[in-house]
ROMAR-289976 format. One line per 5 residues: number of its first residue (from 1); their letters; for each residue x, y, z of C-alpha. Coordinates in steps of 0.1 Angstrom, whole numbers, plus 5000, padded with zeros to 4 digits. Layout:
# ROMAR-289976
NUM> A> X:Y:Z  ...
END
This chain:
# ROMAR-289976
1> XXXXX> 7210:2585:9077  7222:2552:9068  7216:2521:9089  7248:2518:9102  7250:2553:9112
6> XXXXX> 7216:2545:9136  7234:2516:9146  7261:2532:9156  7246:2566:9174  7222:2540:9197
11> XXXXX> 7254:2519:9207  7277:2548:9215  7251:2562:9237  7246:2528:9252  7286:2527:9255
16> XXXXX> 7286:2562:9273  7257:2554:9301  7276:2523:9311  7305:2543:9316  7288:2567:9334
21> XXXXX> 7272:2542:9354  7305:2524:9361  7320:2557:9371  7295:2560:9397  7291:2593:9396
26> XXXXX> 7258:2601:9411  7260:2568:9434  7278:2541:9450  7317:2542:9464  7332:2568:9440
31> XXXXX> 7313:2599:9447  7344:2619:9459  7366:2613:9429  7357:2593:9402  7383:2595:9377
36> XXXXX> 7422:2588:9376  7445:2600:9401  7461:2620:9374  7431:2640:9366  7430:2652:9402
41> XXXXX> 7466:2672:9392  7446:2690:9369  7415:2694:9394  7434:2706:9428  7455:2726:9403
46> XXXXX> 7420:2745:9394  7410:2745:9429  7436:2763:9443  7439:2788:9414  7408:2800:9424
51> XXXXX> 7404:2803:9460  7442:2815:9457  7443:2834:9425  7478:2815:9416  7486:2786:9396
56> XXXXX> 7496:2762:9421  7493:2726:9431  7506:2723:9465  7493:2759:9473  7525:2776:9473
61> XXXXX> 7549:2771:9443  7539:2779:9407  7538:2753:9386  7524:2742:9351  7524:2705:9353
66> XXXXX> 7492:2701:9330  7480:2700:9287  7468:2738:9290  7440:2732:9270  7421:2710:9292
71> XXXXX> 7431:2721:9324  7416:2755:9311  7383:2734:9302  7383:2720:9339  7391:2759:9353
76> XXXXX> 7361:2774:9337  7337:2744:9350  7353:2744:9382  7349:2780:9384  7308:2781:9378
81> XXXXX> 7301:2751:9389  7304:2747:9429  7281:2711:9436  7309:2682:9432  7282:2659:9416
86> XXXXX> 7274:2683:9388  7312:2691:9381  7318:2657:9372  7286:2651:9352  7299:2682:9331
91> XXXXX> 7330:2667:9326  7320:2631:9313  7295:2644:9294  7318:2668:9276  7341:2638:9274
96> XXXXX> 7311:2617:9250  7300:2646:9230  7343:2655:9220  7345:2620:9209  7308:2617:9191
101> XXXXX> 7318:2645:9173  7351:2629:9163  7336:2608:9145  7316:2630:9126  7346:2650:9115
106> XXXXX> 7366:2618:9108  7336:2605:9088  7336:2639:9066  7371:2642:9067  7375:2609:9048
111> XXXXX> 7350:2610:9025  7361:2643:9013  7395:2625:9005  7379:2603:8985  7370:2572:9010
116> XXXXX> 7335:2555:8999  7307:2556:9027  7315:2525:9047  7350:2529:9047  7348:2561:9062
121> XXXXX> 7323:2549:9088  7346:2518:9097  7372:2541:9107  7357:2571:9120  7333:2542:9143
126> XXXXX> 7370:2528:9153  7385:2562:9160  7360:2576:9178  7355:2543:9202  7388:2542:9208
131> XXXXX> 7390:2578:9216  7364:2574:9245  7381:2545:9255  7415:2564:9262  7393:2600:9276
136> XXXXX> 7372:2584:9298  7393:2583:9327  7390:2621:9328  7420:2625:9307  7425:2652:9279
141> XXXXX> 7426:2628:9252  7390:2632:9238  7401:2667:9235  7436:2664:9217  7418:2639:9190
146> XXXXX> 7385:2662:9189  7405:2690:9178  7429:2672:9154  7400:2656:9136  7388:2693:9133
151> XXXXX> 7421:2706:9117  7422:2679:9088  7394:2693:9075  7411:2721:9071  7442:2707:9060
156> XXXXX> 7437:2711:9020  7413:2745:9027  7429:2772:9047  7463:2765:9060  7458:2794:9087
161> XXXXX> 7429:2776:9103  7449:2744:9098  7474:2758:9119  7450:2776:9145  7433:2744:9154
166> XXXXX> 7470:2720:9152  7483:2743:9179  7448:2738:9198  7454:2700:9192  7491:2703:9208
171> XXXXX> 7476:2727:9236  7454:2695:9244  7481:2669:9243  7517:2683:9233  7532:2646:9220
176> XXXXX> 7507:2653:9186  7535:2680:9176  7549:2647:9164  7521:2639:9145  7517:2672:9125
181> XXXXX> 7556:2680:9119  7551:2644:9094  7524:2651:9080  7532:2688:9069  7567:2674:9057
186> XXXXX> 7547:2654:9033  7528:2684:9028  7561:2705:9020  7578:2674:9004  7560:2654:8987
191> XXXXX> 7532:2670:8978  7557:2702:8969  7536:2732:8986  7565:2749:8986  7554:2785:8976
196> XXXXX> 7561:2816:8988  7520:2824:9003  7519:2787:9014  7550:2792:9041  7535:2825:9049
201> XXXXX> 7506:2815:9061  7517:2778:9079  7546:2801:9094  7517:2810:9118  7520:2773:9132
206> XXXXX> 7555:2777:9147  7553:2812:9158  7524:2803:9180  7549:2773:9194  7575:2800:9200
211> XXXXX> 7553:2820:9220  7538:2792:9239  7578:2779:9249  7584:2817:9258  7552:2822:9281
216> XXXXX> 7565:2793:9296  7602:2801:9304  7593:2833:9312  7564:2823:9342  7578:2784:9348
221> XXXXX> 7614:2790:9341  7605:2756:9318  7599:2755:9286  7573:2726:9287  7548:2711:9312
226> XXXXX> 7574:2703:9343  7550:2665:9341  7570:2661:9311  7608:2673:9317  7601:2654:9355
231> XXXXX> 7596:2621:9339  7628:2637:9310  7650:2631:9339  7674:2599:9334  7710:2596:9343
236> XXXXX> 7721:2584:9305  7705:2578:9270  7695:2545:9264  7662:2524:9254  7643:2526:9288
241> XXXXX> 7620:2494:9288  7599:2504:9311  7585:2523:9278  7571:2488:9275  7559:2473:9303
246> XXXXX> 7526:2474:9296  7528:2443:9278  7532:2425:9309  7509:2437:9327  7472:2420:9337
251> XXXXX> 7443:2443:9337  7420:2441:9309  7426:2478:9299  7465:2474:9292  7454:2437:9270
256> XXXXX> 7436:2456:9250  7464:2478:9247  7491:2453:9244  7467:2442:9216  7464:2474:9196
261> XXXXX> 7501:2477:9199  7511:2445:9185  7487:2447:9152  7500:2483:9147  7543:2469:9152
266> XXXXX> 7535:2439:9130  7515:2460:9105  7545:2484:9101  7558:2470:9064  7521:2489:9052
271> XXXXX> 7550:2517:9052  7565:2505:9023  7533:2494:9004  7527:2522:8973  7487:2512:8977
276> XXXXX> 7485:2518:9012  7466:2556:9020  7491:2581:9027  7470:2586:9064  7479:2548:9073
281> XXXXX> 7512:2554:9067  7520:2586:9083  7501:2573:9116  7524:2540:9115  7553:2566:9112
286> XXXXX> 7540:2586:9138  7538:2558:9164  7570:2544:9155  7585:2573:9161  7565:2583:9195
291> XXXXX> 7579:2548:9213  7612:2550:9203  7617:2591:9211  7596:2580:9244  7616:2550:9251
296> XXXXX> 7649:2574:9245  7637:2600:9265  7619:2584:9300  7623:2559:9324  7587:2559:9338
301> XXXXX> 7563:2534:9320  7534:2546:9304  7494:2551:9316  7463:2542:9298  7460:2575:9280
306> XXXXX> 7496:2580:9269  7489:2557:9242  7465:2579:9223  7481:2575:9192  7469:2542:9186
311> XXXXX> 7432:2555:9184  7441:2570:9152  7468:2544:9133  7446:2508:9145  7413:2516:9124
316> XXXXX> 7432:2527:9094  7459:2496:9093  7427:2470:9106  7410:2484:9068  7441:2479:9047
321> XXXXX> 7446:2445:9058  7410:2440:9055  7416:2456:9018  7447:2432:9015  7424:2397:9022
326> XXXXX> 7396:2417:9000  7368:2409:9031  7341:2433:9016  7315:2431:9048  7324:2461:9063
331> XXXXX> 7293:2473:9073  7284:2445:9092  7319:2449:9109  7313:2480:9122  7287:2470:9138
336> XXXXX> 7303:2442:9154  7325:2468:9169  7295:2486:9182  7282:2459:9193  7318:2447:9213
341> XXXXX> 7322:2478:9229  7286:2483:9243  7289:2442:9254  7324:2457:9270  7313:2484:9285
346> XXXXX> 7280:2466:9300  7305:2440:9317  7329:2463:9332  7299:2478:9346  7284:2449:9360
351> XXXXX> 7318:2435:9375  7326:2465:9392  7293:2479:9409  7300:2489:9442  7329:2470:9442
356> XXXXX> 7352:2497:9459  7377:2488:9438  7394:2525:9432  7420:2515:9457  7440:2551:9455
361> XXXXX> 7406:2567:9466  7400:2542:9494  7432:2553:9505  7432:2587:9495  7396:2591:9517
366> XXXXX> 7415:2575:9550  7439:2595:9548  7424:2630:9546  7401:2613:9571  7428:2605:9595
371> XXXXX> 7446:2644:9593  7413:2661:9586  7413:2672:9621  7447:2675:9632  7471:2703:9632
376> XXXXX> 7498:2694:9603  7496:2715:9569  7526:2701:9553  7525:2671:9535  7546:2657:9509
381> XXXXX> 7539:2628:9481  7552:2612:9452  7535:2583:9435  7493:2584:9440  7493:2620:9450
386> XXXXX> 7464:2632:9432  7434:2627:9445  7452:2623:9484  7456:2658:9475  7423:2668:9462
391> XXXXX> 7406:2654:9493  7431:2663:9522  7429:2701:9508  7459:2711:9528  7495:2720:9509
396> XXXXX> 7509:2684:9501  7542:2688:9474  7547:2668:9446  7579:2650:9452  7582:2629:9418
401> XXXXX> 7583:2668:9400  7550:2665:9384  7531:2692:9400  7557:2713:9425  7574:2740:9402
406> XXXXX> 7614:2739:9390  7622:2741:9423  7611:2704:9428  7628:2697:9393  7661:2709:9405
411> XXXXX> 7660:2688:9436  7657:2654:9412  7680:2667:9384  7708:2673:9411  7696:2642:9429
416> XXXXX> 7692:2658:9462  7692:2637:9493  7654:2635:9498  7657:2638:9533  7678:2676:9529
421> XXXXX> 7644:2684:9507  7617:2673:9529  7636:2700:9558  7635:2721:9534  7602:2725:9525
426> XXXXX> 7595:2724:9558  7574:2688:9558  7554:2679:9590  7541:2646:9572  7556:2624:9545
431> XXXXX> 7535:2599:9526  7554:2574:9510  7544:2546:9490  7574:2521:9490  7600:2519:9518
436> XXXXX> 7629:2494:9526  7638:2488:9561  7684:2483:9560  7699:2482:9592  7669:2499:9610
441> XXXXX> 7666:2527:9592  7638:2531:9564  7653:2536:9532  7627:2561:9506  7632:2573:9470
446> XXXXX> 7615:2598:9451  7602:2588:9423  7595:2554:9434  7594:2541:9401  7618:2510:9395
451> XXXXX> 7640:2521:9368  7674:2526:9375  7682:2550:9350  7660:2577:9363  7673:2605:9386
456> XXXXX> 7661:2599:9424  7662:2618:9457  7672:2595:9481  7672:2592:9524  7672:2573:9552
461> XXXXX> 7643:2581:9576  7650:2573:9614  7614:2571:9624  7588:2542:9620  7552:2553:9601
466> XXXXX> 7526:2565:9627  7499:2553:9605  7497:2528:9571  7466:2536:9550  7460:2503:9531
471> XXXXX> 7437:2490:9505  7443:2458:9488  7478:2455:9477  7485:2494:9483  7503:2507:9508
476> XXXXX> 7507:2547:9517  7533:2549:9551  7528:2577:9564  7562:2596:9589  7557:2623:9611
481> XXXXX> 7589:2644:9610  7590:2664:9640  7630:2673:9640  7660:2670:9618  7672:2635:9642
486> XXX> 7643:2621:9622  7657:2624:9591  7695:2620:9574
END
C-alpha cells in the first residue's frame, strides 16, 4: 500500500466522523431526523409500507415517488431495525463504505485502462470525495455511483454483467440512463462491437428497462417515479432557468457547486481535443446533455444531490488540464485534496454544533407537536413535507405530486383549483408554506415554486392560519378547513 493510499484511507475516515458528528446523530438538536427533508419521502414511504403493507406516502394512495433501489435499501433496514438511533447509524455508515469502495473500483477500473498509479488515485480520491459529499445528506447518490463504478469494470469483460449492474446503477438514480446510452454508442460506434453475440447479450440492458417502465404503468399508471413526471410538468417548452439558480445562491454547499460547474462548462472544448481520454469526454457530454434535457424538461431548480454528475466529469477534466500545463506533482495533490476536505468537513462541524440550524426540522417538530394531540388526521403539504410528515405520523398528501399517486399528478397537469382538491381529499388541515393576502382573501399555489412555466393548483382561502410554525426565515401557515365557505 502506497503512501498516498494511507494518506488517503486515514483522511476519508477522518472526513466521515466529522460528518457523522455534524449530523448529530447520537446527540445534540437532530436526533429526530438528521438528514434532508427529501430523504424522509423515502423513510415515511418505508414506514407506512410496513405497518400498512402498501406502498404509500400519505397512507392511502399508492405511489412510487422514490430511485427503487435505495428506497429498497432503507425498507429492509427500516424493517429489522426498530431503535431510531441505530437506523440512522446504519444508514450513514452504509453511505461511507458505498463511497470508500468507489474508489477502490475507480482506482482498478483506471488502471486496468491503462492509467499509471497516481493518476488513477487522483481521480478515484476526487470521485469518491465528491461522491460522499453529494450522499451524505441521506440521498441515493453514493449508491447510483457505487454501482456504476462496479459496472465499468465489467464493461470490456462480460457485457451481461455490464448490463446487470447499469440497470442496478439507473435503479439507484434513473438520470445515469443518460450516462450509459453515450457510452455504449461509442461502444457500438466507435469502437464497432457491432456483432451479432455482442447485441444479444447488451439486448438484456433494455429489456430489463422495458420491464421496469411496464411494472410501473401497470401498478402507478406512470411509467417513471411520479417525483420526476411532477417536477415534468410545465405549461410550454422552453429553457427553464431555474435549472440554474444555484449559481446565485449563498450557502457554501451550492459555491462549491457553482464551482464544479463552471470548471466543468469552461472545460468543455476537452471535447474536441483527440488526446483527451475517451472517459473525460463522454462525462463532459454527459453533463452537457443532462442540463440542457433538465433545463428543457423542469421548471423546479435543482438540490444538492441532483448534481451527481459532476462527481464523475470534475476529477477527470481537473487531470487533463493538469496534463495540459504538464504539473507532474500529483501525488502531493491528492493529498491536498484529502487534506481540504477533512479541514472542510472539521469546520462545518465546528460551525454548526448544536446550532439548531435544521430549520425544516425545527418546524417540522412544532408542528407534529402542536397536532400530536388533537383530533385532525388529514393534512395536506407541498414544499418541506418530508420530515413534517415523518414526525406528525398521521396521513398528510403530497400536494406538489411528489409522493401522492397519479391522482395528485392529474390535479396539477389539469391545473385544478387547489381549493376543489383540498375538498376533495377531504383536508382538515392545510400547511402551506407561501401565501399572499389580495383583497382579504389568502391567495395559495401548489407547487410553490416561482416559475411561471410550471403547472399550479391555485385558490383563494377565506380563513386566516390558526397557527404559524416559524424558524428563522421559514414560515409553515397552517388553515383549519372546517367547511366548503372556507375555501373557493
Amino acid at each position: 500500500m502506497t503512501s498516498t493510499n494511507k494518506f488517503f484511507f486515514l483522511s476519508f475516515i477522518l472526513s466521515c466522523f466529522f460528518i457523522f458528528l455534524r449530523l448529530e446523530i447520537i446527540f445534540g438538536d437532530d436526533l429526530n431526523a438528521p438528514f434532508t427533508d427529501d430523504f424522509y419521502y423515502y423513510l415515511t414511504t418505508a414506514r407506512n409500507t410496513i405497518e400498512l403493507g402498501i406502498l404509500t406516502f400519505d397512507q392511502e394512495n399508492l405511489t412510487n415517488g422514490f430511485q427503487p433501489l435505495w428506497f429498497s435499501i432503507i425498507l429492509f433496514f427500516k424493517f429489522i431495525i426498530t431503535n431510531e438511533m441505530l437506523f440512522n447509524v446504519i444508514i450513514i455508515l452504509t453511505i461511507f463504505i458505498l463511497c470508500f469502495f468507489t474508489y477502490k473500483n475507480f482506482n482498478k477500473y483506471l488502471i486496468e485502462v491503462g492509467f499509471n498509479n497516481d493518476d488513477a488515485g487522483f481521480v478515484s480520491v476526487l470521485i469518491s470525495y465528491l461522491s460522499l459529499f453529494f450522499s451524505k445528506n441521506g440521498m441515493e447518490i453514493g449508491l447510483a455511483i457505487f454501482f456504476f463504478s462496479t459496472s465499468l469494470l465489467y464493461l470490456n469483460k462480460n457485457i451481461i454483467i455490464f448490463s446487470i449492474l447499469g440497470f442496478l446503477t439507473f435503479l439507484s438514480r434513473l438520470e445515469f440512463i443518460i450516462l450509459y446510452a453515450i457510452i455504449l454508442s461509442h461502444e457500438l460506434l466507435i469502437q464497432k462491437k457491432m456483432n451479432f453475440m455482442y447485441f444479444y447479450k447488451l439486448s438484456l440492458f433494455p429489456l430489463l428497462l422495458i420491464l421496469y417502465i411496464s411494472f410501473n404503468l401497470y401498478f402507478f399508471q406512470l411509467p417513471f417515479p411520479e417525483s420526476g413526471m411532477a417536477k415534468s410538468l410545465f405549461k410550454e417548452i422552453r429553457f427553464n432557468l431555474e435549472t440554474f439558480e444555484f449559481l446565485r445562491a449563498n450557502s457554501y454547499g451550492m459555491k462549491f457547486i457553482s464551482l464544479l460547474f463552471l470548471l466543468n462548462l469552461f472545460s468543455i472544448f476537452l471535447i474536441f481535443f483527440k488526446k483527451i481520454h475517451v472517459m473525460t469526454k463522454i462525462f463532459l457530454i454527459t453533463i452537457i446533455i443532462f442540463f440542457i434535457t433538465n433545463s428543457l424538461r423542469s421548471p423546479w431548480p435543482l438540490w444538492t444531490w441532483h448534481f451527481f454528475f459532476l462527481a464523475l466529469s470534475t476529477p477527470f477534466v481537473i487531470l487533463e488540464i493538469l496534463k495540459i500545463f504538464k504539473f507532474e506533482k500529483i501525488k502531493l495533490l491528492t493529498n491536498l485534496i484529502s487534506i481540504f476536505f477533512v479541514v472542510a468537513y472539521f469546520y462545518l462541524f465546528t460551525e454548526n454544533l448544536n446550532a439548531k440550524s435544521d430549520h425544516i426540522q425545527n418546524v417540522a417538530k412544532k408542528i407534529e407537536k402542536y397536532y400530536a394531540g388533537q383530533k385532525y388526521e388529514r393534512f395536506a403539504m407541498g414544499d418541506m413535507a418530508g420530515k413534517t410528515s415523518y414526525l406528525l405520523n398521521k396521513k398528510l398528501f403530497q400536494l406538489e405530486g411528489l409522493t401522492s399517486g397519479s391522482k395528485i399528478i392529474e390535479y396539477i397537469k389539469r391545473e385544478e383549483n387547489l381549493c376543489k382538491v383540498l375538498l376533495d381529499l377531504d383536508i382538515e388541515v392545510y400547511l402551506a408554506s407561501k401565501i399572499q393576502t389580495i383583497n382579504d382573501l389568502i391567495y395559495v399555489e401548489e407547487p410553490s415554486i416561482k416559475s411561471d412555466n410550471a403547472k399550479k393548483m391555485k385558490g383563494y382561502l377565506k380563513i386566516k392560519p390558526v397557527k404559524i410554525f416559524k424558524s428563522e426565515n421559514i414560515n409553515i401557515y397552517a388553515f383549519e378547513i372546517k367547511s366548503k365557505k372556507d375555501c373557493i
